[in-house]
C-alpha positions, -999 to 999 in steps of 0.1 A, spaced: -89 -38 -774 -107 -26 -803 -131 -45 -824 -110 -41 -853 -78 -61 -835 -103 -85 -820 -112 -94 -854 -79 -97 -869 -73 -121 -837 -107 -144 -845 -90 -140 -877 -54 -156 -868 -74 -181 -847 -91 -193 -877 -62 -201 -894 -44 -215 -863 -77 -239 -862 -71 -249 -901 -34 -256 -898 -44 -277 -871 -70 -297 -893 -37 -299 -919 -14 -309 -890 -36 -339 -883 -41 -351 -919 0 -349 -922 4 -370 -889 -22 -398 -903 0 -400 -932 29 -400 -908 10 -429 -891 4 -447 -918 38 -451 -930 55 -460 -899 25 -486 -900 38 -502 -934 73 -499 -928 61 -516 -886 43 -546 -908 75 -546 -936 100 -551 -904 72 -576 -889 75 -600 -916 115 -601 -924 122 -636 -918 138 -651 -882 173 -656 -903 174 -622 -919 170 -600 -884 209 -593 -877 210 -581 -913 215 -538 -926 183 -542 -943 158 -551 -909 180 -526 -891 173 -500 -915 137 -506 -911 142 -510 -873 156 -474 -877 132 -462 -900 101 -466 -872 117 -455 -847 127 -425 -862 86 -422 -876 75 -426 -842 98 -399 -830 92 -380 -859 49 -386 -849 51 -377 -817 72 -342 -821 49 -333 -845 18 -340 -825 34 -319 -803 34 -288 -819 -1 -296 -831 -13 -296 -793 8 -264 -785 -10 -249 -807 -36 -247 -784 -21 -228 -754 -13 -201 -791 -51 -202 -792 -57 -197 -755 -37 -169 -753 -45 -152 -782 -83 -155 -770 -72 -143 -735 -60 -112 -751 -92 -104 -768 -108 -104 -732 
């Protein structure tokens, strides 16, 4: 490999890196709604938790917490792009 295509590959791997630092900030914000709308569903009163309104936000973390975790995923696959893309400049 030339040094021209190993830069343009430190190149991509740079940007792989900063959409990783995005990715993170996106899945705190993630977090931190599923963590409101976990507190929300914590405080519906005893009387009102067989009613459309707690299982709404029953669904609503559940479907934050799936929503978290796929994401993370792709973040951390993003590393094996990274490994590969360095093994390729070797």
């Amino acid at each position: 490999m030339n040094k021209v295509r190993r830069k343009t590959i430190q190149e991509i791997i740079t940007k792989i890196q900063e959409l990783q630092g995005e990715m993170e900030s996106v899945l705190e914000e993630i977090e931190s709604v599923k963590d409101e709308e976990a507190e929300y569903l914590e405080n519906i009163p005893e009387n009102m938790q067989s009613s459309e309104r707690y299982e709404k936000a029953e669904s609503a973390v559940e479907s934050l917490e799936s929503s978290y975790d796929t994401f993370e995923e792709a973040k951390d696959s993003l590393d094996d792009v990274i490994s590969s893309l360095e093994e390729a400049t070797e």
